[in-house]
N, C-alpha and C positions, 0 to 999 in steps of 0.2 A: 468400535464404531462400525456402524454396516455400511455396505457399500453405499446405501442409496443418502447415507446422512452423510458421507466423505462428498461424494457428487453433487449435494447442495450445498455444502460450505465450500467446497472447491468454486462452484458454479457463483456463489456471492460473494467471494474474494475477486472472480472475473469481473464480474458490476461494479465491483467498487475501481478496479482498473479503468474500465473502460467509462465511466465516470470521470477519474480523475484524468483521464487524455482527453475528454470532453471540451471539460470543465477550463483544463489550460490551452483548448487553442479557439476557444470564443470567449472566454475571458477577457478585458481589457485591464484587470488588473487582477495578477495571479496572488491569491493568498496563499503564500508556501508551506502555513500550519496546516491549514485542510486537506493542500494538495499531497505534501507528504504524509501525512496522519492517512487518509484513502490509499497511498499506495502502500503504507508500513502495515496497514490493517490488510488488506487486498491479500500480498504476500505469505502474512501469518495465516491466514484462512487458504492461502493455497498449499504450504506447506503443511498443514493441519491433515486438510483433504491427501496428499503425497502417504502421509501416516497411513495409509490404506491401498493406497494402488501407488507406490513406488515407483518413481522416473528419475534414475540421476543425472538427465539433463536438466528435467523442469525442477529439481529440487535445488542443483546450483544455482540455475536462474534465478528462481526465488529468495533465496539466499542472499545472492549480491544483491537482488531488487528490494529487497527488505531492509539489509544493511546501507543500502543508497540513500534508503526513503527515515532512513532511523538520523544519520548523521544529519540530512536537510532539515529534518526535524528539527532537532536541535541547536540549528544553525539560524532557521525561522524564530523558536520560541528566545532564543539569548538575543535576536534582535529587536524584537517584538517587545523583551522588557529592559532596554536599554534606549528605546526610542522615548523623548519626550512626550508629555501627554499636554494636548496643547488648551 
């Protein structure tokens, strides 16, 4: 991958973060599938870009913030189909 295609996938893993911080604090009701799905995708598209210009800070970071957003995931979607449908 070339530099200039790691720096746009890096650069729209950014958007999808800072979206999804947007998104949760004008929200009046946060949907936790979207919010964590935006930050699980955000992550992998940052650690994709990382595949190219290497940082073992920002690649932990990402890491934990991916695995954060992976578990809420799943914590959103098994709630989501256990909730009655009215």
């Amino acid at each position: 991958m070339s530099s200039l295609l790691a720096d746009i996938v890096g650069l729209a893993g950014s958007a999808l973060f800072i979206a999804a911080f947007a998104y949760a604090n004008v929200s009046k009701s946060l949907n936790k599938v979207w919010f964590n799905l935006a930050n699980l995708a955000g992550a992998i598209l940052l650690l994709i870009s990382l595949s190219v210009s290497f940082n073992l800070a920002a690649f932990v970071l990402e890491t934990v913030w991916g695995a954060i957003a992976a578990v809420g995931l799943v914590i959103a979607v098994r709630a989501k189909l256990r909730k009655p449908k009215a």
